[in-house]
Steps between C-alpha positions, in 0.01 A plus 500: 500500500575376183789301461794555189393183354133596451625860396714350212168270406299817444714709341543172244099484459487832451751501199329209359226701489590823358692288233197335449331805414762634282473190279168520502484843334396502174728689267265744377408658098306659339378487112305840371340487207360802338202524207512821367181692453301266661155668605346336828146507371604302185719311721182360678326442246761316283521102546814496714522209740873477564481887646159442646703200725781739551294747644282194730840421642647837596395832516312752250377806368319593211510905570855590531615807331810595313533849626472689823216770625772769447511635203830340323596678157488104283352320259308231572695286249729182525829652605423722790273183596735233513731738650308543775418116555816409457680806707235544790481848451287735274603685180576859697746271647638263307516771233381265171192735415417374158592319224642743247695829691554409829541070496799450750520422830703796751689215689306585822268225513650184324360191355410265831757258369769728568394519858488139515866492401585767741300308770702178380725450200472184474118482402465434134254684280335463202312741212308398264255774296379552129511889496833637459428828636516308842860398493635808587311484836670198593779509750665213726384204212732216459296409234328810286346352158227664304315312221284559230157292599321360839590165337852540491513722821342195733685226314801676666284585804498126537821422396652705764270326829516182396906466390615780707515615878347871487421634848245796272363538184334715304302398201334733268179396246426791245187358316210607713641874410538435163142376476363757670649746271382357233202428539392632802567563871146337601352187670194481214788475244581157386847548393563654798374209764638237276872657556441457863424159489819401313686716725351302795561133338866614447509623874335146578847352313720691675341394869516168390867547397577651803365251735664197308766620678708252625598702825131683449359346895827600644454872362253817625392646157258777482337600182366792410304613201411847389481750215614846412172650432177453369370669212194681284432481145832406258716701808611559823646853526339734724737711598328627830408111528148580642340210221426232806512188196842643490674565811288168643683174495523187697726311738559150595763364781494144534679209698515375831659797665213753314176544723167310375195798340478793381710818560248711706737849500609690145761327385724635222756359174788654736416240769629205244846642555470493879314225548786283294744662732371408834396179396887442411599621845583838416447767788369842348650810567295746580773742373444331134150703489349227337145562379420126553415283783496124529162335406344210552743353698492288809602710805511858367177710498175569264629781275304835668155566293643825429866579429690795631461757211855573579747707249799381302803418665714661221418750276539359123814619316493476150759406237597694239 
């Protein structure tokens, strides 16, 4: 029988421990950057070694698309995709179905910052994007900046990790897109590759910003890197988005708490959302009706290799 003495002694070794392990939890964060229009064929062809890394220490998928097999009544152009990377659902939810009539949110399926507030107010957040249009997606930011170049856009992005304690951020680089449309959404066009490659040496500056860190081995971050959508030609609107260069993309989740190799089941841009929740701690409710599902994370499953072809969860309302 064991005496009170020795009772009192385990019970003590016991709270050592599970203090031990509280400590010893990391206080996890997560940085997503997004390159708009950034076609995964070009992508791998393009000279991009600080993405390539990314990629060798995490997870990845070069075939993720940016709509669902349903048929969803969108564009395939920048709003209703970084609404639906940075929501977790697609357009027929979210309601942002293109870029000119119908370009607002319906409140149903926020910005994934504003569930990271409502999971914890305290976390701090950060935006940082070059295309306007974007800022009226953005809910829950403590800090919600748009500028007018990639330049100034990750001088900021680095600004904010290395002088400031964000818990998620959100950095948005515009130039890949803007070569594409000018001179062409292809990987034999020079213009084209070349604005990848800048994009990927000012991703390379903002790693190395973020892991100068001073508390950077004491934190969890997970990054993760994707696009919009692709493109074809000077363009990327196909309305019934059934242009594969288009609605193809890529996705990269890195860090120590991402898996190691590629992402074997279909992954998709909503998963960014979702992934950055449950990384953060964030328990998804099934009553959300999320489109998205974490990826490429330790300790959650591979994505299935085909998605329920489910319907929308709301019916879109316009606005007058």
């Amino acid at each position: 029988m064991i005496s009170m003495k020795m009772f009192r002694i385990f019970l003590g070794v016991l709270f050592a421990l599970s203090a031990h392990g509280a400590a010893a939890e990391k206080p996890r964060k997560v940085l997503v950057i997004g390159i708009d229009g950034c076609r995964p064929d070009a992508l791998a062809k393009a000279k991009t070694p600080v993405i390539d890394a990314l990629a060798k220490n995490g997870a990845y998928s070069y075939t993720p698309q940016i709509l669902p097999l349903r048929i969803v009544d969108a564009e395939t152009s920048s709003g209703p995709g970084w609404a639906s990377m940075l929501s977790g659902a697609f357009p027929d939810k979210h309601g942002w179905i293109d870029d000119v009539r119908r370009r607002r949110f319906n409140g149903r399926f926020p910005h994934f910052f504003a569930r990271l507030k409502k999971h914890d107010k305290k976390l701090s957040t950060a935006s940082i994007i070059t295309w306007p249009d974007m800022k009226l997606m953005i809910t829950g930011a403590d800090i919600n900046e748009t500028f007018r170049s990639d330049e100034a856009a990750e001088k900021r992005g680095i600004e904010v990790l290395t002088k400031q304690q964000p818990d998620a951020v959100f950095i948005h680089l515009d130039e890949v897109d803007g070569a594409g449309h000018s001179k062409g959404f292809d990987p034999g066009v020079p213009e084209y590759i070349g604005a990848m490659e800048k994009a990927d040496a000012r991703v390379g500056r903002i790693i190395k910003a973020l892991r100068s860190r001073s508390t950077y081995d004491k934190e969890d971050w997970l990054v993760i890197v994707s696009s919009d959508h692709g493109g074809h030609g000077n363009g990327h609107n196909s309305h019934r988005h059934v242009v594969p260069a288009i609605r193809k993309v890529f996705l990269i989740v890195s860090g120590e708490s991402a898996k190691r190799g590629k992402i074997e089941g279909q992954a998709y841009t909503v998963d960014v959302a979702v992934t950055a929740l449950a990384h953060m701690g964030v328990k998804i409710d099934p009553k959300w009706k999320l489109d998205g599902v974490p990826v490429g994370l330790k300790g959650h499953p591979t994505p299935a290799k085909s998605r329920p072809n489910e319907p929308a969860a709301t019916k879109f309302i316009r606005r007058k």
